[in-house]
C-alpha positions as CSV (number, residue, x, y, z in Angstrom):
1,X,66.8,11.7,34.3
2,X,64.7,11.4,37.3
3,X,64.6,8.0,37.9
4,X,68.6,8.0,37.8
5,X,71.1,8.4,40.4
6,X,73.2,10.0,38.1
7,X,73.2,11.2,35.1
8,X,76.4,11.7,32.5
9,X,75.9,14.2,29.5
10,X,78.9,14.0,26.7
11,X,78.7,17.2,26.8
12,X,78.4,20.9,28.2
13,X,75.8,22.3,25.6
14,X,73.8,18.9,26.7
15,X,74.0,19.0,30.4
16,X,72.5,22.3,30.1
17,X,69.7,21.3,28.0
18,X,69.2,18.7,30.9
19,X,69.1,21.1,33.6
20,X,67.0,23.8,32.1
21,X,64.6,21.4,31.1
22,X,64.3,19.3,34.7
23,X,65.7,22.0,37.0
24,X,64.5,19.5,39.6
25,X,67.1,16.8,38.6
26,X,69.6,19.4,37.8
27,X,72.0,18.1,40.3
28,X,72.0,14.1,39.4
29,X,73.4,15.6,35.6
30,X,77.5,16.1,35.0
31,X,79.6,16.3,32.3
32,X,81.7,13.7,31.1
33,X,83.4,14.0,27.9
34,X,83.7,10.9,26.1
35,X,87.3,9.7,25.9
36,X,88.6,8.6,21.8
37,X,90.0,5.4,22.2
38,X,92.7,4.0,20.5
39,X,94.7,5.9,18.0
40,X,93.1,5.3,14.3
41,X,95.1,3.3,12.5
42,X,96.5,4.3,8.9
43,X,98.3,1.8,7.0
44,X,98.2,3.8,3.2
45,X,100.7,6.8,2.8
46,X,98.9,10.3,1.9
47,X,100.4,9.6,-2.0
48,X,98.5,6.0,-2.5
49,X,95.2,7.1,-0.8
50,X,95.2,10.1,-3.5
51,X,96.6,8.2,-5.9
52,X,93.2,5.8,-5.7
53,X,91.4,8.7,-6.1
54,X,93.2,9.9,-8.9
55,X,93.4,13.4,-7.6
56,X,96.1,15.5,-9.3
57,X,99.4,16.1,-7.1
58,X,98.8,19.4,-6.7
59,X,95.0,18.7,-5.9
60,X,93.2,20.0,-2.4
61,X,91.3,17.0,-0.6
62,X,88.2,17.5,1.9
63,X,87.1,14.5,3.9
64,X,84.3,14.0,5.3
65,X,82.7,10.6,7.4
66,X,79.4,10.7,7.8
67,X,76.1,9.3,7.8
68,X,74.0,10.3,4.4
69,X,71.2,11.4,6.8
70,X,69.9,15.0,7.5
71,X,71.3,15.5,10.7
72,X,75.0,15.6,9.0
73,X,73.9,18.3,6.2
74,X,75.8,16.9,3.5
75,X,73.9,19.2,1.3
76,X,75.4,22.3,3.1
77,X,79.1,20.3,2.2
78,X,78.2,20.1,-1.5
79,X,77.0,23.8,-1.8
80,X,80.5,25.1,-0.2
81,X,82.3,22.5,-2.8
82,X,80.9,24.5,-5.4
83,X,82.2,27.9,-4.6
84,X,85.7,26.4,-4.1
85,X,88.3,26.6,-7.0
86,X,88.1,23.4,-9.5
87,X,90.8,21.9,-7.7
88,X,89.2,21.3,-4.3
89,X,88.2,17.6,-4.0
90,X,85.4,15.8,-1.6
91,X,85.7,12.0,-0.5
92,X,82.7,11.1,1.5
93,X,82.9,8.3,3.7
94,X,79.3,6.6,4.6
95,X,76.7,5.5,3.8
96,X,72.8,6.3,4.4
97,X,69.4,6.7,3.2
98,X,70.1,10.2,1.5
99,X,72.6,8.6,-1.1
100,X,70.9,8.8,-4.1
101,X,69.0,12.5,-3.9
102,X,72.9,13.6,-2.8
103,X,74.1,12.5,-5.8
104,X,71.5,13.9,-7.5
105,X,72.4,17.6,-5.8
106,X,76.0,17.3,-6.6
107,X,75.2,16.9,-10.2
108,X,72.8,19.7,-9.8
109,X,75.2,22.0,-8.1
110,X,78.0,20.6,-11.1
111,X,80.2,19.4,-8.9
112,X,80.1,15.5,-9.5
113,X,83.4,15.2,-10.9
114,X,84.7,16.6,-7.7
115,X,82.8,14.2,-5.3
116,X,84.3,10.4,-4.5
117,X,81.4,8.2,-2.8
118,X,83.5,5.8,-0.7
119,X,80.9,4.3,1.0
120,X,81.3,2.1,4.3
121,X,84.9,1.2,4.9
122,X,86.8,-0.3,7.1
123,X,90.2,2.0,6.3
124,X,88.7,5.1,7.5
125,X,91.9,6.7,8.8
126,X,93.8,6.5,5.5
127,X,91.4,8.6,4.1
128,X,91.2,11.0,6.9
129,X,94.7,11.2,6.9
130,X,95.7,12.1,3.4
131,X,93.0,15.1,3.6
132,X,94.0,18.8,3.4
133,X,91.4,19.0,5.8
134,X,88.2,17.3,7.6
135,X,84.6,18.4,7.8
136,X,81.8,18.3,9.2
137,X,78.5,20.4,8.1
138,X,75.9,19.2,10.8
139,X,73.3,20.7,12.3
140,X,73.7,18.8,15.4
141,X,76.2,17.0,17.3
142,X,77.7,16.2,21.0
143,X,81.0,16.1,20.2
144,X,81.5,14.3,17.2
145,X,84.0,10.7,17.4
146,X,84.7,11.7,13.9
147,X,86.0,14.9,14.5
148,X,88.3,13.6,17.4
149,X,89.8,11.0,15.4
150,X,90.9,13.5,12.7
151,X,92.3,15.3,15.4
152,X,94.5,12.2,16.5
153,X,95.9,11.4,12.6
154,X,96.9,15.7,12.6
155,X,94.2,16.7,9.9
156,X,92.9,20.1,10.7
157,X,89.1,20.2,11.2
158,X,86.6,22.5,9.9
159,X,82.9,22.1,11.2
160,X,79.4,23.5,12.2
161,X,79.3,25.4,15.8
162,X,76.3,23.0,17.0
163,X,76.0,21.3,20.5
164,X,79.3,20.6,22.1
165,X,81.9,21.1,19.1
166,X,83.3,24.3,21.1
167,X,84.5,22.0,23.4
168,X,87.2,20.7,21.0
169,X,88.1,23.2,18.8
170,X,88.2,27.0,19.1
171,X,87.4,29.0,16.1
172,X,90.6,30.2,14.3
173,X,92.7,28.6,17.2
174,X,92.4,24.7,16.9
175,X,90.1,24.8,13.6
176,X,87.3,26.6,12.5
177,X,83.6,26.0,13.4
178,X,80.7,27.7,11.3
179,X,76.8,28.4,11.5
180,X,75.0,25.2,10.1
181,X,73.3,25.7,6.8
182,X,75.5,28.3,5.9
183,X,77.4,26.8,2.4
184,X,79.1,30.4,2.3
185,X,80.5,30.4,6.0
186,X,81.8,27.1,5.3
187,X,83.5,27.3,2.1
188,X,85.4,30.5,3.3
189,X,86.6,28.4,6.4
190,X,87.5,25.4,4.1
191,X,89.5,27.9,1.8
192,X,91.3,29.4,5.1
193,X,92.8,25.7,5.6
194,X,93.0,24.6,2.3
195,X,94.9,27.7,1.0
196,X,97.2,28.2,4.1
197,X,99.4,25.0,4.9
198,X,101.2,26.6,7.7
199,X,98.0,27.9,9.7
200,X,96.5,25.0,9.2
201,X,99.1,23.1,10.8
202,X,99.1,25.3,13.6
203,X,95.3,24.4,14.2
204,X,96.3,20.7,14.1
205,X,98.6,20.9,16.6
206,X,96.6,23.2,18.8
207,X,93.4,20.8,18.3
208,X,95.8,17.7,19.5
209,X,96.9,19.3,22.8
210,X,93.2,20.4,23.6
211,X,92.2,16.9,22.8
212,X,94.5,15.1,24.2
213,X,93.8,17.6,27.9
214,X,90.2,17.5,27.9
215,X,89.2,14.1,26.1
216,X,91.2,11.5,28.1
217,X,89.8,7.8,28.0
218,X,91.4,7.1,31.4
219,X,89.6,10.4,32.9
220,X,86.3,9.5,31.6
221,X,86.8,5.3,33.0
222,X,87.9,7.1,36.2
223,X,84.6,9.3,36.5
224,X,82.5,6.5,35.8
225,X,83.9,4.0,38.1
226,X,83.8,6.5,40.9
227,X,80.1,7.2,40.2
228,X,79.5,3.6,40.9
229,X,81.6,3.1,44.1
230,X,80.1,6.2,45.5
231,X,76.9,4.9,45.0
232,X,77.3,1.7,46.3
């Protein structure tokens, strides 16, 4: 940070970590939120993705895409799975290191014939798409990509309060966010979505309008290209 002429945090909770911890730098450091990108495509309706899973019609999908790594918590996701009624599914996108001793807890927590371990894929959106609702249990994040592009196919997103994730959603407004390494917290906020369609719409469409206000591509290319001509 010091040796910088300026320095961009992707978010507010990090940009404060910044300045508290080099108060003499604390004016190089500003906050640019990272725009999302293109829209994420999805090519499979909601009825073939849960057909492939060969979830019930009246069945209740979580998604999740994530790295099997500690600082996602997919432990935390499990433990909530298990206090939700039989008929709550989990598809978990990714792949990492903690694979095998994740399997291992599901089975221990009974819930294995409830979990689908897709792996890397390519199709990401079609599964993010057909979910009743998206999650993220991490103990840390910026903001997370993953969370934005639920937000852009209309799945309502339920995640940890960590780092910047206040920035995009606001607790019973545009989702829910929860206390990390709380399995109870987070299955109660799961059930609020999964159990009321309408609501859960509502923080959808609220999430989408904050997103599409705060996380802009073109802002974020603007920002950065003025930092450089005003250096130069």
């Amino acid at each position: 940070v010091r040796l910088n002429h300026k320095v961009f945090a992707p978010s507010e909770e990090i940009a404060h970590h910044l300045r508290a911890t080099i108060p003499s730098a604390a004016e190089k450091v500003d906050v640019v939120p990272l725009g999302v990108g293109e829209e994420v495509p999805v090519v499979r309706s909601r009825d073939e993705v849960r057909a492939e899973l060969g979830l019930a019609a009246d069945a209740r999908l979580i998604v999740t895409v994530s790295r099997l790594h500690p600082q996602k918590a997919l432990h935390v996701l499990l433990g909530a799975l298990a206090k939700l009624p039989s008929g709550v599914h989990l598809a978990v996108v990714g792949e990492g290191p903690l694979e095998t001793e994740l399997k291992g807890a599901a089975a221990e927590l009974g819930v294995s014939q409830r979990v689908v371990w897709l792996g890397f894929r390519e199709d990401v959106g079609d599964y993010v798409a057909a979910a009743d609702v998206f999650c993220l249990s991490s103990r840390w994040e910026a903001v997370a990509l993953a969370a934005k592009e639920a937000v852009l196919v209309g799945t309502p997103v339920v995640a940890t309060d960590v780092g910047g994730m206040r920035e995009l959603l606001e607790d019973g407004v545009s989702g829910r966010l929860v206390p990390s390494d709380d399995p109870s917290a987070l299955a109660a906020a799961l059930l609020d979505v999964v159990e009321h369609p309408d609501r859960a719409a509502t923080y959808a469409r609220n999430a989408l309008a904050a997103l599409t206000a705060r996380f802009s591509t073109a802002e974020m290319l603007n920002r950065l290209y003025r930092a450089y001509t005003d250096a130069v």
